[in-house]
C-alpha positions as a Markdown table, in Angstrom:
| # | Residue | x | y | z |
|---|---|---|---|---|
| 1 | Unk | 12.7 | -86.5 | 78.6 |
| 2 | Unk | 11.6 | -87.0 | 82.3 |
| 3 | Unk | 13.9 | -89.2 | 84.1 |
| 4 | Unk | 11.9 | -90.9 | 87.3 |
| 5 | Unk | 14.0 | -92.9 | 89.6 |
| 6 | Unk | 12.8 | -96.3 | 89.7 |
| 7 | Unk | 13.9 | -97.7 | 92.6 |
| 8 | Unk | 11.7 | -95.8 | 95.2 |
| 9 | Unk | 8.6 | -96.9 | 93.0 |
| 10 | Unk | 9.4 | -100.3 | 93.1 |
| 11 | Unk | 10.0 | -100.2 | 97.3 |
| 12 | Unk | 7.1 | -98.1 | 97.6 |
| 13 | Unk | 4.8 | -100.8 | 95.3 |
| 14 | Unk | 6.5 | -103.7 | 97.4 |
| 15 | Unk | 5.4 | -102.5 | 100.3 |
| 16 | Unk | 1.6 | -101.9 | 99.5 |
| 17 | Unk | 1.3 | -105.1 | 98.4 |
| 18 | Unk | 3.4 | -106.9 | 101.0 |
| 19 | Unk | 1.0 | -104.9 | 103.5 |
| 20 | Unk | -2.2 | -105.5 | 101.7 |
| 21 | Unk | -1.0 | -109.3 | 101.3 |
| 22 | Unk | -0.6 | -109.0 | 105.4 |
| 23 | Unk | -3.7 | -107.8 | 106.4 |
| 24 | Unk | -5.5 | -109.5 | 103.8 |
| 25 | Unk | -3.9 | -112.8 | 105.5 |
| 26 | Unk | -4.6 | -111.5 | 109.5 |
| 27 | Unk | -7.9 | -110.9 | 108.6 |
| 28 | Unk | -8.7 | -114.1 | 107.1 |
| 29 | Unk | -7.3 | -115.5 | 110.3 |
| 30 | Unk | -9.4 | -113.6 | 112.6 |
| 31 | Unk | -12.7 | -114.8 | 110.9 |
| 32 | Unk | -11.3 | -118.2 | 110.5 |
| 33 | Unk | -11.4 | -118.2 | 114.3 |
| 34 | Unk | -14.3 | -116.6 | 114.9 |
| 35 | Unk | -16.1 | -119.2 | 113.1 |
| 36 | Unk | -14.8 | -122.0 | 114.3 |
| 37 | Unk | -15.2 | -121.2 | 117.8 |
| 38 | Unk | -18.6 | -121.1 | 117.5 |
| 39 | Unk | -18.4 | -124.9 | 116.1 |
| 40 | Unk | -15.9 | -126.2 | 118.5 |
| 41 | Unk | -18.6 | -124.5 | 121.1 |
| 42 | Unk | -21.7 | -126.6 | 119.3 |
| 43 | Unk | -19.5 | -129.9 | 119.5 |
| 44 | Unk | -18.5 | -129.5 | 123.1 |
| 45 | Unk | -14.5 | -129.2 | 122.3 |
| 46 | Unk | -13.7 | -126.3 | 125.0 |
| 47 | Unk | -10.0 | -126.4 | 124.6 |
| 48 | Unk | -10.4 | -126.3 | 120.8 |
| 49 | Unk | -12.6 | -123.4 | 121.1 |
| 50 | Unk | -10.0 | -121.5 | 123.3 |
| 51 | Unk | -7.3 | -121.9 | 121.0 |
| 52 | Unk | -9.5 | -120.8 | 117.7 |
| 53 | Unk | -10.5 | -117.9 | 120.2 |
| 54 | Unk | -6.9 | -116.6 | 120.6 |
| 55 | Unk | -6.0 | -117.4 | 116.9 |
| 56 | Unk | -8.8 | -114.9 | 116.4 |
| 57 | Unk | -7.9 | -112.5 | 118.9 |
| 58 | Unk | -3.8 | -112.6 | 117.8 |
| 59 | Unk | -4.8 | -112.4 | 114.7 |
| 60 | Unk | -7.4 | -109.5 | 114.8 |
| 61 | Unk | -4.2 | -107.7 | 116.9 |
| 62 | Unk | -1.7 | -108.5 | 114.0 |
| 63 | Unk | -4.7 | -107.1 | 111.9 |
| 64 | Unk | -4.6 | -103.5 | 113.8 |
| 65 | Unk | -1.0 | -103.4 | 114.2 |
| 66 | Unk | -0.3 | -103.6 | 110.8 |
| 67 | Unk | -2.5 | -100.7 | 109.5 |
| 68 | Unk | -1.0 | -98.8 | 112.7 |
| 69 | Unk | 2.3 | -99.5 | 111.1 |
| 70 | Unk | 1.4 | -98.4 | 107.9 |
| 71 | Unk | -0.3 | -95.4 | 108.8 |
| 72 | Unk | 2.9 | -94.4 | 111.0 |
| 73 | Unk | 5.5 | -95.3 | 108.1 |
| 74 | Unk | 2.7 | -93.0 | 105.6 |
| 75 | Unk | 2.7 | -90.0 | 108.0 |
| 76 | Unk | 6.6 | -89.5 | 108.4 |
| 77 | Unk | 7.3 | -89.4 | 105.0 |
């Protein structure tokens, strides 16, 4: 019988779904923002627009960072 440590399987299956969950999330954001910049634009709210800009921008950074992250913690192994 084939023993198989369990414990690295679980960290490693935590981890692609906390990171999946992550982007998943970051990306929703950035499209969230994108969108309703474009509608804060139409309705004349300037400052409104700003803000959904940078949630869009932050967001889209998160985005990249964590799949830079992930690649990294992928590669040293």
């Amino acid at each position: 019988m084939i023993e198989v440590a369990l414990a690295p399987l679980v960290a490693a299956m935590l981890g692609a779904l906390a990171g999946a969950i992550s982007v998943t999330i970051a990306f929703s954001l950035v499209i969230y923002g994108i969108a309703r910049v474009g509608d804060m634009r139409r309705m004349g709210r300037t400052g409104a627009a700003t803000a959904y800009g940078a949630l869009g921008v932050v967001a889209g950074l998160a985005a990249v960072g964590i799949v830079a992250v992930g690649l990294l913690v992928v590669t040293s192994k």
